[in-house]
Every structure is written in C-alpha cells, then in structure tokens.
N, C-alpha and C positions, 0 to 999 in steps of 0.2 A: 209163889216162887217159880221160876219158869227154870224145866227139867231138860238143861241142853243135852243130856246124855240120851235120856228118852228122845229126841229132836234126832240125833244123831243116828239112834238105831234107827230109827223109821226111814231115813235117807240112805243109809245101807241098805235096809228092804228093799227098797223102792229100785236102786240104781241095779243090786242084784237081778230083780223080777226086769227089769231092761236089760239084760245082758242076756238073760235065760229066754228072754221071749224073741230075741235077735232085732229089738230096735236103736242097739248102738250097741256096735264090736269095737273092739282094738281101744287103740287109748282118744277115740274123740266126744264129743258130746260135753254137755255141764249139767250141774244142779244147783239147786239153793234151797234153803228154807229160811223164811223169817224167823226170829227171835222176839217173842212176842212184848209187847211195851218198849221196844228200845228200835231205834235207827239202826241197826244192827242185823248181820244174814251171816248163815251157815251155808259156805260154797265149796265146791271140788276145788280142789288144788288142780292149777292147770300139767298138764302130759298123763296125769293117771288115769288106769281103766276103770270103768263101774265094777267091775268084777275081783279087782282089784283094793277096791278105795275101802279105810278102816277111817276108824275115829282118829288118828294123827293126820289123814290127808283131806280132812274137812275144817276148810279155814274160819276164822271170824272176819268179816269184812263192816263198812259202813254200808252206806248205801251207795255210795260213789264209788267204789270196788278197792277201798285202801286195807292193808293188814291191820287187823288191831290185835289179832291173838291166833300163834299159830305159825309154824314153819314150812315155807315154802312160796310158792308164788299163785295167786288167786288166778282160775281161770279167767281168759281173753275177756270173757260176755257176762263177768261181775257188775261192769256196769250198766247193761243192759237188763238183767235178773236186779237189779236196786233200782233202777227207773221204774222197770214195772212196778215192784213194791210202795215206792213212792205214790202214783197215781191211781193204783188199784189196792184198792185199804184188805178189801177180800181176798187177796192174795195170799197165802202161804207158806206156797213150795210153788217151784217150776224146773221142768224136767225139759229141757233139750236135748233130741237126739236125731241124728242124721238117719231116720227111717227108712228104707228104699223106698215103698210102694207111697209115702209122705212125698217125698222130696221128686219120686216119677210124676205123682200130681200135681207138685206145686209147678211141673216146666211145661205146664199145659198153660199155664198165668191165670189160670179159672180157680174163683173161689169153689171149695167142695161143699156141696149142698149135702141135704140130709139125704141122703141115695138110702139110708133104711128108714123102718121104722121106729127102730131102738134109736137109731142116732137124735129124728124127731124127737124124741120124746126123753130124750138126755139132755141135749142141748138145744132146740128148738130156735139155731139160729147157724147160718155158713159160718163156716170155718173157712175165713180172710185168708188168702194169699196176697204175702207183699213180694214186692220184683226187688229186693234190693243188690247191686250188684257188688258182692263185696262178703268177703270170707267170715268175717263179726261187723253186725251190726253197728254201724259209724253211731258217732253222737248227733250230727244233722241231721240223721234219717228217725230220731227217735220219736220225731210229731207225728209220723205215719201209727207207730204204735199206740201212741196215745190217741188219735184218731178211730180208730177202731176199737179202743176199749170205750171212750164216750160215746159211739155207734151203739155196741152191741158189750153193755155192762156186766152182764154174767158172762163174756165170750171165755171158752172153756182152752181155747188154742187160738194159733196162724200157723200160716206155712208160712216160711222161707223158699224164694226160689233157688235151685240145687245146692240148698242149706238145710231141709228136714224142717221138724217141727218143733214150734213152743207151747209147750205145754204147762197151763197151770191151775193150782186147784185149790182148796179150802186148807189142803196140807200137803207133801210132798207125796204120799199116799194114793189120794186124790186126783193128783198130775200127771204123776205115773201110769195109772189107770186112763185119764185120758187121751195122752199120750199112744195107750196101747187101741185105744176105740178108732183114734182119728188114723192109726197105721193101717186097722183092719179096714176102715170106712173108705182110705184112696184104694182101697186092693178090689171092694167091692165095686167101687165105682167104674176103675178099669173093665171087671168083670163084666158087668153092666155093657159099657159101651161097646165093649168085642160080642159081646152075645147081640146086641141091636144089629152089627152088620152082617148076620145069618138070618135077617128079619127077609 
C-alpha cells in the first residue's frame, strides 16, 4: 500500500532544506514525487513558496500535469516533471530550483564537468546544460531531455540556461540533495576558473 502521507512529508523536507540552504527563495521553483505503481505525481501547487508549502498545497497530478486530486492549480513544469517520469522509470522525485551559482553556470552554455572529486565519484558523468530559451520548458523541446537521459542513464541533473537546475533522484530526498551538490559544484567551478587567472 503506497503511504502518500509519508511521500508528502519527505517533500516538505526536501523543499524546507531548499529554502534553508538558499537554492530557491520567494515563491519560484517546483517539485514532484512519483506515486509509486500508478501514472500518478505529487506536485507543488503553482505561486507557493518551498518554505511555505504543507500537505494541502501538494497536488495529484497524471503525468500529463491534469488535476486528479487537490485544490488549486498544478505548477507550470508538471508536465515536464511527468515526461521525465514517464522516460526515466528510476525516477522518484525532482526538485527544480532557480540556483544562482546553477543558473551563473548554465549562461556559460558549457556542460559542468566533475571540477571535484566528490562530484566524480557521485555522479561519474557532466551534468548537461540545455540552451532552452523560454521561461518552462515547451513540449517541442522535450526530445532534448530525453536525449540526454538515453546519453547518460543515471544523469543525476541538467542545467537550464538562466532557468537553474533539475534535479532528480531515487526520491525527492535524493534530488534535493543533488540539487544542493550541483549548486555547490557551479560555485566551485567558478572558483576554479578565477583562481586559474592569478596562474
């Protein structure tokens, strides 16, 4: 029997420890979590903050991003967060959040390599930057995505260019956390290249 309340706490965890760690303030960003055996996600309601959000403003959606259970209106990028689901069976949870030091590295258009050695040895593959220009991810552009998950089948994230990061993982837990890796990974990488030009 699959324990949406339990599902739900963890995604308040998760959207709290993003709010506390400052990789989405004010009311932008999304989340989801699968619902396990069913076509079926648990999404933010769109305009609320992660710091914010309870178990009333966590929707049911399909995977096409329609309401099946729940008041209010499903974030923008439900259908985006159910594409992935659909193509990515590993999938769980995914945590979108408009990052800075993400989203300063995605406007470089350069995918972020592993600049540590924690990161090597977490994900043991770049983390994809897409150029897509456009505020949520269009339905056209969604083969780019899917392109890069049959690339690199465990890929942990992508950047959005000056749209932050997606982030996803085995649970929303999971996502969250790498979410917070891939924010500290562009910060170090910046780091990185300002220190080369005192070389």
């Amino acid at each position: 029997m699959v324990d949406v309340k339990k599902i739900k706490d963890e995604m308040l965890l998760a959207a709290k420890r993003a709010y506390t760690r400052g990789i989405q303030t004010g009311n932008g960003g999304n989340f989801s979590a699968r619902i396990p055996g069913k076509d079926l996600m648990l999404v933010k309601s769109s305009g609320g903050s992660f710091i914010d959000a309870d178990h009333n403003s966590l929707l049911v959606t399909d995977f096409d991003g329609k309401l099946v259970e729940g008041e209010g209106k499903p974030t923008r990028e439900a259908l985006l967060h159910g594409f992935i689901y659909k193509i990515a069976p590993q999938v769980n949870g995914i945590m979108h959040c408009h990052s800075p030091w993400s989203i300063g590295w995605a406007s470089t258009r350069k995918n972020l390599e592993n600049v540590t050695h924690h990161l090597k040895l977490k994900f043991d593959c770049p983390i994809v930057t897409l150029d897509i220009n456009a505020g949520v991810v269009p339905e056209e552009e969604f083969y780019k995505v899917e392109e890069i998950f049959k690339k690199y089948p465990k890929l942990p994230a992508f950047l959005l260019v000056d749209h932050g990061v997606v982030a996803v993982g085995k649970d929303i837990i999971d996502a969250e956390h790498n979410a917070e890796l891939i924010e500290e990974s562009a910060q170090v990488a910046f780091l990185k290249a300002l220190a080369s030009s005192f070389r």
